[in-house]
N, C-alpha and C positions, 0 to 999 in steps of 0.2 A: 545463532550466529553472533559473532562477538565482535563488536565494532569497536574498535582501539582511534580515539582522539588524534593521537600522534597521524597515525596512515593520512586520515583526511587534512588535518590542520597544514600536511604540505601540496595538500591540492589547491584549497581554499580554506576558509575563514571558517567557523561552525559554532552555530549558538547551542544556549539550551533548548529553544524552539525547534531549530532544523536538528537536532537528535531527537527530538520527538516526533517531528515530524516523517523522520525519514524510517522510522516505524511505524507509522500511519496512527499514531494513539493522537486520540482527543486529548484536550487539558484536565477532562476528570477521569481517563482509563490512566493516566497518568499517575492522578493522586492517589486514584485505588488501588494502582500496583507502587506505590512508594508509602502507603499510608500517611502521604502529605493530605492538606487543604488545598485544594481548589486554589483558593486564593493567594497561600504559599504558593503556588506553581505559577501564579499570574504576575504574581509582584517578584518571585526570579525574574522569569522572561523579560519584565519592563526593566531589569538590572539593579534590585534593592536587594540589600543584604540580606544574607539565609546564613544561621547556624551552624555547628560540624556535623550537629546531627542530621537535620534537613540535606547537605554536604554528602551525608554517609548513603541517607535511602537512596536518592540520586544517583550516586554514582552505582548502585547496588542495581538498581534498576539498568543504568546504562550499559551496564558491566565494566565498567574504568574506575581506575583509580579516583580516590578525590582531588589529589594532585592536577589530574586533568582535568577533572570536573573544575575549580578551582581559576587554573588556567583559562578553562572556555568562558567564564565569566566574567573572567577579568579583562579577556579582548572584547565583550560584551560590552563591558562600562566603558570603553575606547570611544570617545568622541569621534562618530563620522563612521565608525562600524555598522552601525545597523541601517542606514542607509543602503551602502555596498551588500550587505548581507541582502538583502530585501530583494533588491535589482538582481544579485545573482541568483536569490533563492527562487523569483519570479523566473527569469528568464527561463529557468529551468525545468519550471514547473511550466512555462509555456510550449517549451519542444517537446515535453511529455505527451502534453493536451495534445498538440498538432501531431506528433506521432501517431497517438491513440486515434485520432477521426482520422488520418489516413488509412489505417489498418479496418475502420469500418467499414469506410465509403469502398475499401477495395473488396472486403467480405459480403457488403449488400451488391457490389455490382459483379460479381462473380455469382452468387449465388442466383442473381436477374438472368443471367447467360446461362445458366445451367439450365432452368425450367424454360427458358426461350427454346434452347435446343433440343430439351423434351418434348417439346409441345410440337415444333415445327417439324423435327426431322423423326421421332420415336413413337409417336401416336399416329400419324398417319399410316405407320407400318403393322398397326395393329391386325388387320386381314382376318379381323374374327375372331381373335382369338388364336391363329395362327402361332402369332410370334409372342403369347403371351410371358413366355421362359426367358427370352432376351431383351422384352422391356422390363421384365421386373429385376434383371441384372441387373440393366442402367440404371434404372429408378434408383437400384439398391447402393448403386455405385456414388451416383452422383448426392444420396442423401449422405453418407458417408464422406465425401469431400466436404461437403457445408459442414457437417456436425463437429467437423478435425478441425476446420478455420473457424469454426465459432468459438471453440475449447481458447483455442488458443487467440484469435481476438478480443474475448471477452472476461477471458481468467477467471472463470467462476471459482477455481479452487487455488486461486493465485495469490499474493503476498498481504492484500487486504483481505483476504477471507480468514485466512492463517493469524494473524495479529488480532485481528474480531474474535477467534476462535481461543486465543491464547485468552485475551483480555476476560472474556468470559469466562473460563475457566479459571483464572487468577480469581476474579472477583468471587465465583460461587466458592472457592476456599476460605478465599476471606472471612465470608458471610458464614460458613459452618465453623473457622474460628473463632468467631466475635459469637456467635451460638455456645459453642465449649465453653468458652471463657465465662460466660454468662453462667452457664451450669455446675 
């Protein structure tokens, strides 16, 4: 996915943090995928000057221009920016949060309801053995609705698994290039 500066800079504001951010990368999945320092990435962020080269990994990693790259930095050093940054980037990350535990508490209190109504209305009609074929539909049913809401509650294979999975793989190249290079 290619994220172009422009698009968002007419929504809001955007640092070099919240681009990093909003690919879920730490400050050293970061370095390792721009072959910066650690500490390059930390003294951008706090708005100290970086190089064209540091400039180029950057934006190479961002996929944008350095031009934008450039631009995002320079509304960075804007006196009264990263405040507003902050608030909005919190805020945001706040409806997140409270999106996300709503979408739980509705997944554990749906999931309570289901084995309530197992238990009360499905197993007393057990008869021996009787109706063994149509509880184990249900059973089969209702484990089937939990396991669909939990997929999708809990994203196991969702946008941070994917960026983990990227990050990893970026790095194990790395480490087999800096190995080549070595030999």
């Amino acid at each position: 996915m290619v994220y172009s500066v422009t698009a968002f800079t007419t929504i809001k504001r955007i640092s070099v943090k919240s681009l990093r951010l909003t690919r879920y990368w730490s400050q050293e999945q970061l370095a390792q995928l721009s072959n910066l320092n650690v500490r390059t990435i930390q003294r951008i962020e706090k708005g100290e000057g970086a190089g064209l080269e540091t400039l180029k990994s950057l934006a190479s990693v961002f996929e944008i221009s350095v031009d934008e790259l450039k631009s995002v930095i320079e509304r960075d050093n804007q006196p009264g920016n990263k405040e507003s940054l902050r608030s909005e980037h919190g805020k945001e990350m706040h409806e997140q949060a409270k999106a996300k535990v709503k979408a739980i508490r509705y997944f554990y209190a749906l999931t309570a309801f289901l084995v309530t109504v197992f238990v009360l209305f499905m197993l007393p009609n057990y008869n021996g053995g009787e109706n063994t074929g149509p509880l184990i539909v249900v059973f089969l049913s209702f484990a089937t609705l939990v396991a669909g809401l939990a997929i999708y509650v809990f994203e196991p294979f969702g946008a941070k698994w994917e960026k983990a999975k990227v990050a990893k793989i970026v790095q194990q190249q790395n480490q087999e290039r800096c190995l080549d290079n070595k030999n």
